[in-house]
N, C-alpha and C positions, 0 to 999 in steps of 0.2 A: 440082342442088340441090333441096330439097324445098319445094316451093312453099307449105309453111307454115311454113318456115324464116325470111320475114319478120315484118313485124307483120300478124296477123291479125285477124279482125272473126267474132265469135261471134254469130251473129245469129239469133233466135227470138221470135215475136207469139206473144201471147194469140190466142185466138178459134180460126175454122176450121181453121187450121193446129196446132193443138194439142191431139189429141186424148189426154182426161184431165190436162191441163194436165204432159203428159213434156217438153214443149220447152220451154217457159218456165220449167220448172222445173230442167231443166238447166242452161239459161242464166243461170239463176238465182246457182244453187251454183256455177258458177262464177265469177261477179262477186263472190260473197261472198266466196270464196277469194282474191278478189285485193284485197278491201274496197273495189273500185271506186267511184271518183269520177265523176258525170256530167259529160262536157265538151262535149256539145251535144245540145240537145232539137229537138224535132221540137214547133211551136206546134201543141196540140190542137185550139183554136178553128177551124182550117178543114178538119178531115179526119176527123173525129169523129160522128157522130148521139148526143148525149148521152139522147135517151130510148133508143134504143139500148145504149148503153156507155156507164154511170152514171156519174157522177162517186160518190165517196165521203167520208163525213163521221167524224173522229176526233179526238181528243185530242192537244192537242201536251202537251209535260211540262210545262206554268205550267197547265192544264185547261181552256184555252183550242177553242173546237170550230174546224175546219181543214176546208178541202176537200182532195182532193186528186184530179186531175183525169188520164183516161183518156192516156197520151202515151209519143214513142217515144224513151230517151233512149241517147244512146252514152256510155257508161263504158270511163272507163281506171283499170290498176291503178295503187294509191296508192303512193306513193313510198317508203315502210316495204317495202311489200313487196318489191320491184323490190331495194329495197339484201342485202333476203338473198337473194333468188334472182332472179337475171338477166334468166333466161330468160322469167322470166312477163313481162315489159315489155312484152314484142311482142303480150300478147293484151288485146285489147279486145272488149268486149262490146256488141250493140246489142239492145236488148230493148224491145217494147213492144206495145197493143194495133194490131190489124188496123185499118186506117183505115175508116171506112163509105163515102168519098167520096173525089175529085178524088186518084186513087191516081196518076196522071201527073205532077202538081204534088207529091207528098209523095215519089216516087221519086227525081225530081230532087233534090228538099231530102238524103234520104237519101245520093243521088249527092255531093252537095254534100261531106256530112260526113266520106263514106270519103276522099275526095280531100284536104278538108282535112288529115286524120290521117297522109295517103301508106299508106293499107291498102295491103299488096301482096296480098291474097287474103282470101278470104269461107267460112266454113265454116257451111253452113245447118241448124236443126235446128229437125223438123219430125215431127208425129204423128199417125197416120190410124187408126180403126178399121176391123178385119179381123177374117175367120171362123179365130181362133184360139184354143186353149186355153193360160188361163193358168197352166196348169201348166209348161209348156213354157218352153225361153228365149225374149224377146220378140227379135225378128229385128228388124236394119236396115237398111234396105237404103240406097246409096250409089250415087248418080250424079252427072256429070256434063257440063254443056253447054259445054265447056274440053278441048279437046285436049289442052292438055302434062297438065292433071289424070288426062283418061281413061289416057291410056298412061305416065304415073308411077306410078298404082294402080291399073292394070287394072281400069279400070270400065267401066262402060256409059253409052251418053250414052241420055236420057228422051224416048220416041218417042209419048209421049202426046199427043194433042190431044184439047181440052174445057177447059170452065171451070179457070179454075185461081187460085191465091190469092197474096197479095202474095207470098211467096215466091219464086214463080217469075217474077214482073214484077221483082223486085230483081234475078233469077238474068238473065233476059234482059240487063237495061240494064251489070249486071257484063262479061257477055261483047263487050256494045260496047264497053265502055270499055279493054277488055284486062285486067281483072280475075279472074284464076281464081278458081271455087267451085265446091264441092263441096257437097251436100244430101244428110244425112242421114233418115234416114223410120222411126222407129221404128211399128212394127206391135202396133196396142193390142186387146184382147177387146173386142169390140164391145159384150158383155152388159155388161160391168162400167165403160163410159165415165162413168158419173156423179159419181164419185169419183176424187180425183188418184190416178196409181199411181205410186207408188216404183221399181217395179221394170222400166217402162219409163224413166222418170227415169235409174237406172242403167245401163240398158243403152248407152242414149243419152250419157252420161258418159262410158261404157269406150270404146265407141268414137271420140267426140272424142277423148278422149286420145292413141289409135294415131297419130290424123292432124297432134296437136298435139305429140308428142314430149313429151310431158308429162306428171306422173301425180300427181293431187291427193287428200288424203285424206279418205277418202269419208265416215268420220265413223257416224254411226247409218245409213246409206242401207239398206246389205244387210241389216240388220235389220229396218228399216220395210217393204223388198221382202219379205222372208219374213212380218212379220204380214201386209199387204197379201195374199198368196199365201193364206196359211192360215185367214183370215177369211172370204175366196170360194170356201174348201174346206168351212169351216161352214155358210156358205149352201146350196150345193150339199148337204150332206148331209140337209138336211129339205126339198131338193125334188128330187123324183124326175124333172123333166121337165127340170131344168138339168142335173142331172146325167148324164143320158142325155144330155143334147146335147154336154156340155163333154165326153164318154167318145168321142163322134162324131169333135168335133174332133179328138181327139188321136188317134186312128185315124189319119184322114187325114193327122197331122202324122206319124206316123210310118212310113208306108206306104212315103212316099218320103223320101229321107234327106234335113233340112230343107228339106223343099218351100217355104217359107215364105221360104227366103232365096235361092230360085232367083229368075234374072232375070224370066222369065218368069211367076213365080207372085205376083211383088211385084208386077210392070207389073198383070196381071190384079187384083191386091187393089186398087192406088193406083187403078186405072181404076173401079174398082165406088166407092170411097171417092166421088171424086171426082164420079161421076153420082148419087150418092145425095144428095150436098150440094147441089147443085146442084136436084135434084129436091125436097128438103125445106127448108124457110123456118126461118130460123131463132127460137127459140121466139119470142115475142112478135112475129112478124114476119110480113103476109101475105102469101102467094107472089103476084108480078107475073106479070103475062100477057108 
């Protein structure tokens, strides 16, 4: 049986692990598909650096000013939906920012929540920048630290060591517990990280869906991904020195037949990702000795 044939846990942070905001943006559109309801938060107050990860100030409908505060909530689909289609019941979503602190203590809480729910398995979606052009498809690459997962989808389990972000501290405590997952990694243009991209967003989609037997309607997405595309092709055309790099890229992307989704070429990307974050402070932030 396919070990995402139970109820599943869609799970995606803001911050480090979300390069151009693709994974929480996935995760996004799909809680919204399902109109999810939050059925347990994760208390901000102790996991948080609020000069860090601001709280935000808006309007509720009566014009009343609201905060609303950095946090990691799990959502289930609403019961409308679930009555016309079955299948989405079993997916749940957990979504929130990266914690600044005591990430031990907010794991367990985390732990806490899949167990409460009976998650039978965890699907991770997660985004890094990489020496890609975005003309190209945005590549994903998929592992995992779960045996019956590696050899149900012929994957690769992740032989990285170095720094590494909640993600993979949730991925670890899952395989204690006997919890399959699976981490998704979409691969973003490094140049153009400042703005969300759509068209990693979608890729990152298509493929949850393979793993989720599932297939939700994308709505304006492929459209937004081609303005997104075509916009950083207008850029590119009044500078001659991106464009010459982004012409580099895609050389190298086509030299070998998607190098970019070989195993080895993703390990080599995630590995640079990962020493680079690591080596740079995040903005407002000075690097520690």
């Amino acid at each position: 049986m396919n070990i995402f044939a139970g109820r599943t846990l869609i799970v995606a942070f803001e911050g480090w692990n979300d390069a151009a905001e693709s994974a929480s943006a996935a995760a996004k559109f799909i809680a919204e598909k399902l109109n999810a309801d939050v059925v347990g938060t994760v208390d901000p107050e102790d996991y948080y650096d609020f000069q860090f990860t601001r709280p935000s100030v808006s309007f509720d409908g009566e014009g009343n000013r609201q905060i609303s505060w950095p946090s990691t909530d799990l959502c289930a689909p609403a019961v409308e939906v679930v009555a016309e289609n079955p299948q989405l019941g079993r997916i749940h979503v957990l979504l929130g920012v990266e914690p600044s602190r005591r990430w031990q203590s907010f794991t367990a809480e985390v732990m806490e929540m899949i167990e409460d729910r009976e998650i039978d398995s965890v699907l991770f979606l997660g985004a890094m920048l990489a020496d890609v052009p975005h003309t190209r498809p945005i590549s994903v690459s998929a592992t995992s630290q779960n045996e019956r997962a590696r050899n149900e989808f012929n994957l690769e389990r992740s032989h990285y060591e170095g720094p590494v972000g909640i993600l993979s501290v949730l991925g670890i405590a899952l395989e204690k517990a006997g919890i399959p997952s699976v981490a998704l990694w979409a691969s973003v243009p490094h140049y153009v990280h400042n703005t969300p991209s759509p068209k990693a967003t979608l890729a990152l989609l298509v493929e949850a869906e393979k793993y989720l037997g599932v297939q939700f309607e994308h709505g304006s997405l492929a459209d937004e991904a081609f303005t997104w595309e075509r916009g950083i092709d207008e850029v590119a055309e009044g500078d001659e020195d991106m464009a010459g790099y982004i012409a580099q890229l895609e050389k190298n992307r086509d030299e070998v037949e998607s190098p970019a989704a070989s195993g080895d070429a993703l390990a080599m990307e995630f590995e640079k990702f990962l020493r680079a974050s690591d080596e740079t402070p995040p903005e407002g932030e000075a690097k520690k000795d």
